[in-house]
C-alpha positions in Angstrom: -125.8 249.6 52.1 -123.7 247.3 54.2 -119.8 249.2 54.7 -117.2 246.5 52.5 -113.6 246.5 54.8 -110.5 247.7 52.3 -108.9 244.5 51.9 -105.8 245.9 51.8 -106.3 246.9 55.3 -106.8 243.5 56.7 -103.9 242.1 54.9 -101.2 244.7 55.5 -98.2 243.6 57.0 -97.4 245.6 60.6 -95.5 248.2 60.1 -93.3 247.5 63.1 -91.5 244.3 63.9 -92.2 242.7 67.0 -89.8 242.9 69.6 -87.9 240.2 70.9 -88.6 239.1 74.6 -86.3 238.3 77.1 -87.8 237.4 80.3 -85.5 237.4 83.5 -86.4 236.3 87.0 -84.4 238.0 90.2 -84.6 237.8 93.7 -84.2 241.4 94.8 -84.9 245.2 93.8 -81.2 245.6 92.9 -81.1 243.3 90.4 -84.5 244.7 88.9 -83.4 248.0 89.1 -80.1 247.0 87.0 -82.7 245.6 84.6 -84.9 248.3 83.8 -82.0 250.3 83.1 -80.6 247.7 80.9 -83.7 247.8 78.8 -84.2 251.7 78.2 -80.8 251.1 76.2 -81.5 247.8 74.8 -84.3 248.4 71.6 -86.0 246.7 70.7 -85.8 243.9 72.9 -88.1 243.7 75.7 -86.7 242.6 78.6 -89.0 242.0 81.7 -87.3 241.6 84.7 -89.5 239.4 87.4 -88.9 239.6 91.1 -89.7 236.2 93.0 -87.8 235.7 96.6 -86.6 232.5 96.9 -83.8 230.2 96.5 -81.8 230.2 93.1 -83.4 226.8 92.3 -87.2 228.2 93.5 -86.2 231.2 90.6 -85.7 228.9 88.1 -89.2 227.1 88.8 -90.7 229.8 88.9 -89.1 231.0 85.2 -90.4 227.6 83.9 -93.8 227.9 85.0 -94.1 231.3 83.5 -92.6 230.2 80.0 -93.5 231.3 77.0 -92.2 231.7 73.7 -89.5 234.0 75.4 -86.1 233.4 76.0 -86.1 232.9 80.3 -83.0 233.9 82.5 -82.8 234.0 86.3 -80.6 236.7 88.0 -79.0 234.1 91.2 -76.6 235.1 93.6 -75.1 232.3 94.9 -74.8 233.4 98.8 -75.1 230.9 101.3 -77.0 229.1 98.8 -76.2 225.2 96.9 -76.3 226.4 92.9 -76.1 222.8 92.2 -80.1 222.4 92.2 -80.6 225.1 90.5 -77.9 224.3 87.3 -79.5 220.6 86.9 -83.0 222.3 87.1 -82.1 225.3 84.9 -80.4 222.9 82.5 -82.8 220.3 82.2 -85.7 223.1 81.7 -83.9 225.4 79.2 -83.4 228.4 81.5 -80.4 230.5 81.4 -78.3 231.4 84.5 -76.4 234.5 85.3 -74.9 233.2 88.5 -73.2 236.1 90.3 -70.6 234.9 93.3 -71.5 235.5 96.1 -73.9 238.2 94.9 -75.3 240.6 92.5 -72.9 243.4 93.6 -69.7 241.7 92.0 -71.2 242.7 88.6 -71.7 246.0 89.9 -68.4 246.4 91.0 -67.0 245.2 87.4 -68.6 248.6 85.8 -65.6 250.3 87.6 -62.5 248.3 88.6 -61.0 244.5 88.2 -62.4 242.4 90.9 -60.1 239.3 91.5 -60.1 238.9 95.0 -62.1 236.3 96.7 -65.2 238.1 98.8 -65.6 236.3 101.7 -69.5 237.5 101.9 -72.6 239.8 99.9 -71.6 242.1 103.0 -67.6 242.3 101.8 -68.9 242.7 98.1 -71.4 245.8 99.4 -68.6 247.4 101.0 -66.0 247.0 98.1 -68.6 248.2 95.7 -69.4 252.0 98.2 -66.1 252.7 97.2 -67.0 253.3 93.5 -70.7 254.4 94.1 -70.7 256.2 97.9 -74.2 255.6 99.6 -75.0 252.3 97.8 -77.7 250.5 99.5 -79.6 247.6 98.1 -82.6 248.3 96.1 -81.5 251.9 95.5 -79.6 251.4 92.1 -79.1 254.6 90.2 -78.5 252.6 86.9 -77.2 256.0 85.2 -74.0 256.1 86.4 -73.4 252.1 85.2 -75.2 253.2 81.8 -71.3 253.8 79.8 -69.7 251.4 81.8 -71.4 248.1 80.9 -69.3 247.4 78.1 -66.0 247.2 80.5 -68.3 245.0 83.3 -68.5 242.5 80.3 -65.1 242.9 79.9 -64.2 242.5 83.3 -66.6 239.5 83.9 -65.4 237.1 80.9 -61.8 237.8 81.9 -62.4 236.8 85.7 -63.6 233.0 84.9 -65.7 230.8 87.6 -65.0 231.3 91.0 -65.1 233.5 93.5 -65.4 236.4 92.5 -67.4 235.4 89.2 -70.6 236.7 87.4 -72.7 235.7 84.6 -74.2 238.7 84.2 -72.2 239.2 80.9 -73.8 236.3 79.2 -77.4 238.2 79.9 -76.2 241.4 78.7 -75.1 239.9 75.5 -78.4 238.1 75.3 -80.2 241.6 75.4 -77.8 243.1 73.3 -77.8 240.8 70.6 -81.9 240.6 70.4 
């Protein structure tokens, strides 16, 4: 006797809703880092940070080619680097910037103090930021000890504008937050 299939079985409804997806492309190991952690608190998003080296506008190429159905983000610093390429591509592919000037460690430095001073370079911003977290080094992000601050960083971050100092990285967390 052939086995029948319960049709209820193959018509149930998962039991679980699927997680939205939030793909965001970075340049470095801190900025990966800082995302991992960001998703252990974020459920039930999925966020899936994606390392490419490259210039801001190669990161938002690279996002586009590996589009989905997810919402894409790229994680730029803008360095020595012209953002301009990269806004026109980003905005003309529907990729989302967090644009962090000069660099990634601005944000970083947001989690503990106001940061309204122009940084005249990433090495200025490093320096400024081993004052709240002693022994920082790049791609050595302990993103415990930013876990309860993130809610002042966003604070921080809307309140300081464009410019230099400036990060976007708000926008992102908000994203993940919201999903």
């Amino acid at each position: 006797m052939a086995r029948r299939e319960n049709s209820a079985r193959r018509h149930r409804t998962p039991s679980r809703t699927s997680a939205s997806r939030v793909l965001a492309v970075c340049c470095g190991q801190t900025e990966q880092a800082y995302l991992d952690g960001l998703k252990r608190l974020s459920k039930p998003v999925t966020l899936k940070p994606v390392v490419k080296v490259g210039s801001p506008a190669q990161l938002v190429r690279h996002a586009v080619k590996l589009r989905e159905n997810d919402e894409h983000w790229c994680v730029v610093d803008v360095d020595e680097f012209d953002i301009d390429e990269a806004i026109a591509e980003a905005a003309s592919s529907g990729i989302s910037l967090a644009v962090s000037n000069p660099c990634f460690e601005v944000w970083l430095i947001l989690h503990f103090a106001d940061c309204t001073a122009g940084l005249a370079s990433p090495k200025a911003a490093s320096d400024k930021l081993r004052k709240h977290l002693p022994g920082y080094a790049k791609g050595a992000l302990d993103f415990a000890r930013l876990a309860e601050l993130v809610d002042k960083a966003v604070e921080r971050a809307k309140a300081l504008g464009a410019g230099n100092p400036s990060s976007d990285m708000w926008r992102l967390v908000e994203v993940v937050r919201k999903h």
